[in-house]
C-alpha positions, 0 to 999 in steps of 0.5 A, a space after each residue: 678343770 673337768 671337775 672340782 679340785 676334790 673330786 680330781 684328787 680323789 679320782 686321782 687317789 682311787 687310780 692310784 689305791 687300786 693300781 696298788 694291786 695290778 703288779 706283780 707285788 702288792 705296793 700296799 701289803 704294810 702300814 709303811 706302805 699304807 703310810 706313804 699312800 696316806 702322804 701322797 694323796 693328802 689323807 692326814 690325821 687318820 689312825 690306821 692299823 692292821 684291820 684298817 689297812 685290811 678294810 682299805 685293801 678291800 676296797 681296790 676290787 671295788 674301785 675296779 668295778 665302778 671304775 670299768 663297769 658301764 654306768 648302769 653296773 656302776 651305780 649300785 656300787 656307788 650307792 652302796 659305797 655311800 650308804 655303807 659308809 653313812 654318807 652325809 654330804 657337807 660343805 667343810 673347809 680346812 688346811 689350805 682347801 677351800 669350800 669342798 664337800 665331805 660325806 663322811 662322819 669326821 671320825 670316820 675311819 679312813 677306809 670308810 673316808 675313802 668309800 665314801 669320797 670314791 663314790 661322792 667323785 663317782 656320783 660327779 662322775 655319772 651326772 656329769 656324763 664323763 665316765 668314759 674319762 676312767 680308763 685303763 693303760 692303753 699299753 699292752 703289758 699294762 692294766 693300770 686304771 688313770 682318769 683322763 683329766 685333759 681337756 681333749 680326753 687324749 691322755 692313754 697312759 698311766 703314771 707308770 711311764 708306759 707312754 715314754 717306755 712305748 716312746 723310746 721303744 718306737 724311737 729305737 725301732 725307728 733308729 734301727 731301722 735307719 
């Protein structure tokens, strides 16, 4: 494990909130969307609406800049994330996670809940020298943001099955060549 579950997770979900936006339709445009984001990357009990899905669209050009700035550029916008949501890092314990640190108030809204974790994972990121694990797809046609969590950093592309699409298109020119 590269970093602690958490962090993964939402380093993971930050790829996923800001690759809502890199194709050519919005994936993340209604509360049905938002909802469906909210169940795949374990975000419960939060009351969303119109503004808090219009607060959590903004923030996908954020993730983009910490995610692709080198770290000097990076840094004051996590610690803007993190002032601007009041964190408050915390050892907490809930569902079915163990001890893991949340910064954020417990009502806070799910985008400032969202900041706010974003940049706690950056902050791990940062001292932990592994920045050059947040990539973009290395696909032609792809500018999806992943983060490489595997153990020889060998992982290219994203979950959008560039990497098998690339691999049947070689297969079938190899073929044709045949």
């Amino acid at each position: 494990m590269v970093f602690a579950h958490d962090t993964e997770l939402t380093l993971q979900a930050a790829a996923a909130l800001s690759n809502t936006a890199r194709s050519d339709q919005d994936t993340l445009s209604s509360l049905d969307d938002l909802a469906t984001f909210m169940a795949d990357w374990d975000y419960e009990d939060a009351h969303v609406d119109d503004d808090e899905l219009a607060r959590i669209r903004l923030l996908r050009p954020v993730v983009d800049r910490v995610w692709t700035a080198d770290v000097d550029d990076a840094v004051p916008v996590v610690n803007d994330l993190l002032a601007d949501g009041g964190a408050v890092p915390q050892l907490v314990r809930h569902g079915g996670w163990d001890w893991h640190v949340h910064a954020h108030e417990g009502d806070a809204g799910l985008a400032t809940r969202i900041a706010v974790e974003v940049g706690m994972s950056m902050v791990e990121v940062i001292r932990s020298d592994e920045s050059d694990r947040l990539r973009t797809c290395a696909a032609d046609d792809c500018d999806n943001l992943l983060v490489d969590l595997s153990r020889n950093r060998s992982r290219r592309y994203c979950d959008a099955g560039c990497g098998n699409r690339l691999a049947v298109a070689a297969y079938r020119a190899r073929r044709a060549d045949d």
